[in-house]
C-alpha positions as CSV (number, residue, x, y, z in Angstrom):
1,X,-17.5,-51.4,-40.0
2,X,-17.7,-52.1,-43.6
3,X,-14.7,-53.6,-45.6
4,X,-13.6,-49.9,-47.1
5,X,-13.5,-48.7,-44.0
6,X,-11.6,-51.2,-41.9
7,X,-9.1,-51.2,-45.0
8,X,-8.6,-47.3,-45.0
9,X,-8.1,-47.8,-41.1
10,X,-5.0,-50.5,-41.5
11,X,-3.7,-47.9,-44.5
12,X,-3.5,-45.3,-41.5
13,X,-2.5,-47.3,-38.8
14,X,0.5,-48.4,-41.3
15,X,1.6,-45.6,-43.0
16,X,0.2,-46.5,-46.4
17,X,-2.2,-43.6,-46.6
18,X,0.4,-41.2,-46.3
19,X,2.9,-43.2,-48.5
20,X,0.5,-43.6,-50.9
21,X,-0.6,-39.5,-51.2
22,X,3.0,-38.6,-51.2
23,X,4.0,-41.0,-53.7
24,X,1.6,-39.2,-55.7
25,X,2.8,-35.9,-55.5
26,X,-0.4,-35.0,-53.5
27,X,-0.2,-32.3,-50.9
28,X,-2.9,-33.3,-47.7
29,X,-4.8,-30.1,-48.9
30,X,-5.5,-31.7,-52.5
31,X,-6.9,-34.3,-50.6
32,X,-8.4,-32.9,-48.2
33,X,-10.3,-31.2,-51.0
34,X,-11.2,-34.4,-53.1
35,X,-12.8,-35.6,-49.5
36,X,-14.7,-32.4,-48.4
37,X,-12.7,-31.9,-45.0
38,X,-9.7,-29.7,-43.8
39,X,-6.2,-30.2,-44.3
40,X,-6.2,-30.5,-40.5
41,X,-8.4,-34.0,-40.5
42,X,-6.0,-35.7,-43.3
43,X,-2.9,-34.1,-40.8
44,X,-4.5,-35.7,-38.0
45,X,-5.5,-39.5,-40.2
46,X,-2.1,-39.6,-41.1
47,X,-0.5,-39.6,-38.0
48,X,-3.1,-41.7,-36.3
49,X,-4.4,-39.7,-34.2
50,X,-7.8,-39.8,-35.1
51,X,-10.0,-42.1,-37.8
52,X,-11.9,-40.6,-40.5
53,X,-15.4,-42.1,-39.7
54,X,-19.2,-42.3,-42.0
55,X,-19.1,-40.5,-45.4
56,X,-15.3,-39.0,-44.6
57,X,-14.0,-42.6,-44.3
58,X,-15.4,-43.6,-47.2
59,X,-14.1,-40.6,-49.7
60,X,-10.8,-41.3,-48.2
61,X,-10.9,-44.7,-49.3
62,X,-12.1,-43.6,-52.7
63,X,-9.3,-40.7,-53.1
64,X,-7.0,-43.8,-51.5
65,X,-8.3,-46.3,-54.1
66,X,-7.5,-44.7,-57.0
67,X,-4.1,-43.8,-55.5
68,X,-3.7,-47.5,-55.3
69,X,-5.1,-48.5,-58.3
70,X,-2.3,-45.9,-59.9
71,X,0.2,-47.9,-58.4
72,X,-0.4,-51.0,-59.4
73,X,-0.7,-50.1,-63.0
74,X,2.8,-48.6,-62.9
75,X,4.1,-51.3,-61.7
């Protein structure tokens, strides 16, 4: 797995994902819109039951990312 991925994995597996969209004011169909998947798949990442995987995994990262990046320049 490549770096992006394995990071958008621990952001599931610790809540951060979700934290981070909500934190944004993001619903999980805006995002599941900026990644090109139902609202179902980000439902599902977000509780952990399944891992976005290929190209989905990495536009979650990206949509992620920038979440993060909007964070830290608040701060």
């Amino acid at each position: 797995m490549t770096d992006r991925v394995l990071e958008v994995c621990e952001w599931i597996e610790t809540g951060r994902a979700k934290a981070l969209r909500e934190s944004a004011g993001l619903t999980q169909r805006e995002v599941a819109q900026s990644c090109e998947v139902s609202q179902g798949a980000v439902l599902r990442w977000e509780r952990a039951e399944r891992r976005p995987r290929g190209r989905n995994a990495l536009a979650y990262h990206r949509v992620l990312s920038k979440l993060v990046a909007r964070e830290q320049a608040a701060a």
